[in-house]
N, C-alpha and C positions, 0 to 999 in steps of 0.2 A: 565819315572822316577817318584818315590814316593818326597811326601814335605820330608820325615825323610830317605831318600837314605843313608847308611852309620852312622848313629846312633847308637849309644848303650842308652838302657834304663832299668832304672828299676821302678818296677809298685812293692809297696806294697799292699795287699791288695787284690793280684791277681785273687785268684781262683773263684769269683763268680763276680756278679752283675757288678758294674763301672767297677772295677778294668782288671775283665775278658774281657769286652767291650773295654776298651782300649788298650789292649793288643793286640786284632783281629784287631782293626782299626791300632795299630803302624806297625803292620806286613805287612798288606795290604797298608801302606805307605811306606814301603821299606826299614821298619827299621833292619837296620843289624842284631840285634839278643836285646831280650829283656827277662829280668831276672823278676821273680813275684813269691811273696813271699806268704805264708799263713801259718796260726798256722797248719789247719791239711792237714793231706800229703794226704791223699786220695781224698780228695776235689781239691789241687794241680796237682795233677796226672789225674783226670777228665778234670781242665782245657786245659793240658796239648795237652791230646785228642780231646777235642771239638778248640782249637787254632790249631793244625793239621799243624803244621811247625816245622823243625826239629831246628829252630833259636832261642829258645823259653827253659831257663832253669830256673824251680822251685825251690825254695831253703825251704824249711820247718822254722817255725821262728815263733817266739815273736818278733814285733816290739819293746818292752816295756823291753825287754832283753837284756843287753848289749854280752853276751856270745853269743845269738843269732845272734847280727848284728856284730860281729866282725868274728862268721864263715862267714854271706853273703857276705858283704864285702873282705873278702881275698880271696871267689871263684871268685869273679868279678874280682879282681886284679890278680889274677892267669889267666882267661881265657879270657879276655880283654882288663886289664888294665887301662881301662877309660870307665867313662860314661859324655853321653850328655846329656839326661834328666832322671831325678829323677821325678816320681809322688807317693806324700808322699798320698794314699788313705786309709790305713788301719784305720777302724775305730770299735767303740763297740757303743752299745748303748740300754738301757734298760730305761723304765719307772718307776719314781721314785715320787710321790709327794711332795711339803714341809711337812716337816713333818715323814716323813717315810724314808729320805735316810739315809743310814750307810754309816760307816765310808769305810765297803769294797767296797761299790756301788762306794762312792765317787773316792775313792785309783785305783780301776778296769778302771771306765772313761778316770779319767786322765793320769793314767799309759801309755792307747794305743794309745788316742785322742790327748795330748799333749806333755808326755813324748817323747811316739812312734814317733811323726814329729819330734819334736826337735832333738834326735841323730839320727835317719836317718838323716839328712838332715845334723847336722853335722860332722857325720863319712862319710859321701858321698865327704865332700867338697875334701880332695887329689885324690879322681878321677875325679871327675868334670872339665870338659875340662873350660876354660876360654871363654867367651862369650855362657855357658853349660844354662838350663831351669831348673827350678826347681819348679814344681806346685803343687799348696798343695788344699785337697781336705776339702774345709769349707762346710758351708749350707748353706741357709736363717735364719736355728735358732741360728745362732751369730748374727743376726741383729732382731729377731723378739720373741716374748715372745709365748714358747709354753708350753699348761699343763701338768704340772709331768714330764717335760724334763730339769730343770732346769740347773742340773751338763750338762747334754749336752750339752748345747744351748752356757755354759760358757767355753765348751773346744772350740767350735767352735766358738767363739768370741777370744780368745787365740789364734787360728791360724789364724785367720786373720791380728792379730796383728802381730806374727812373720811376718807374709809376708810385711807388711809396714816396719817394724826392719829390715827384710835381707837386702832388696830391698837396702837400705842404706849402709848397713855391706858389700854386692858383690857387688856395683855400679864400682869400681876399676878392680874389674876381669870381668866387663859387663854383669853377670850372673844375667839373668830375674829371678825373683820371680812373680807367679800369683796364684791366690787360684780361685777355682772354686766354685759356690753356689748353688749347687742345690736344689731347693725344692721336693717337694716328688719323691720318684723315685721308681718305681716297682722293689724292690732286693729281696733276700732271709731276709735281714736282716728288711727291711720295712715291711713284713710280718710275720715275728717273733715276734715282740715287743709284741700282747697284750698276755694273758695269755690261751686265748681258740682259736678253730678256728671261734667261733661265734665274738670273740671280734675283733680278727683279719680284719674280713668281715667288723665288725661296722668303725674300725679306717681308713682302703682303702675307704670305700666311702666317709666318713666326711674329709679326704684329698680330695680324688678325689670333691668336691662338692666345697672346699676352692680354687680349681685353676681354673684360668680365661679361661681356654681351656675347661674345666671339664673333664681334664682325669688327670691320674698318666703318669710322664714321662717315660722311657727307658731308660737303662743302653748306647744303641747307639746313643741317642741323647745326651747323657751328652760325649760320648767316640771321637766325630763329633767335638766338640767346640775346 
């Protein structure tokens, strides 16, 4: 028998990096079937393939979308009716210096980073079974000062904050709130950030050279916790 035997879960964020990672690892825990979202479908549809369980349905989506999460939501509720854990991961993130951010940069961040957690999590509460998990995906840059990340660093200090605020708000329905922190993590999206693939190179080692292991983490080592 798997820890998650009998679960329903949904994993924002789904189709690549953590989000895909967790979804392999929930499956292979025995979780009844689990839902993963992503903006684009073809990315969804790959993960779909490479998680290779027929338990496993994508929903296409804007976290940041209320139109969006109220279609995911009524297929949840239409094809199971409740969920057990919620993992709020979907996230954006671009390089921005003081000095240079706009108004869109700013509006984009928060839109998916903090908006996106916040109604997922709470359009999720009437299916959330009582004594249900809800885990939200922070970083180390809500606790640490990184360059030209700053809107970042401040959505990810905003969700750690909700997770102290639920924790309070569900302690009556026994529903766990916990935020995960991962520092660098080898994704599609940590390698996106700088603007070349020379810059790209330069920003993996200057991570990879800032961790006490000196390497970048994996998507299955943060999917394991």
């Amino acid at each position: 028998m798997g820890k998650l035997d009998g679960k329903i879960a949904l994993i924002t964020g789904g189709s690549d990096g953590i989000g895909l990672a967790t979804a392999q690892r929930f499956i292979a825990e025995g979780t009844e079937h689990v839902f993963i979202t992503g903006r684009r479908q073809q990315a969804l549809d790959d993960a779909v393939k490479i998680i290779g369980a027929k338990n496993v349905t994508a929903v296409q989506g804007d976290t940041s979308n209320m139109a969006d999460l109220d279609k995911l939501f009524n297929i949840i509720q239409k094809e199971k009716g409740r969920l057990d854990i919620i993992f709020a991961n979907a996230a954006c993130c671009t390089f921005a210096p003081l000095g240079t951010i706009t108004e869109k940069h700013f509006d984009d961040t928060f839109n998916v980073n903090v908006k996106g957690v916040l109604f997922t999590v709470q359009n999720a509460l009437p299916l959330l079974v009582d004594g249900g998990s809800i885990i939200l995906n922070a970083s180390t840059s809500s606790i640490q000062g990184d360059p030209a990340l700053s809107v970042y660093c401040a959505t990810k200090a905003a969700v750690r904050s909700f997770a102290r605020c639920w924790t309070v708000d569900l302690k009556e329905r026994k529903i766990r709130v916990n935020t995960l922190s991962p520092g660098a993590i080898d994704t599609p999206l940590l390698r996106s950030l700088g603007t070349s693939e020379e810059e790209n190179k330069m920003f993996m080692a200057s991570w990879q050279a800032a961790t006490p292991m000196n390497r970048i983490g994996t998507p299955d080592e943060i999917a394991k916790v």
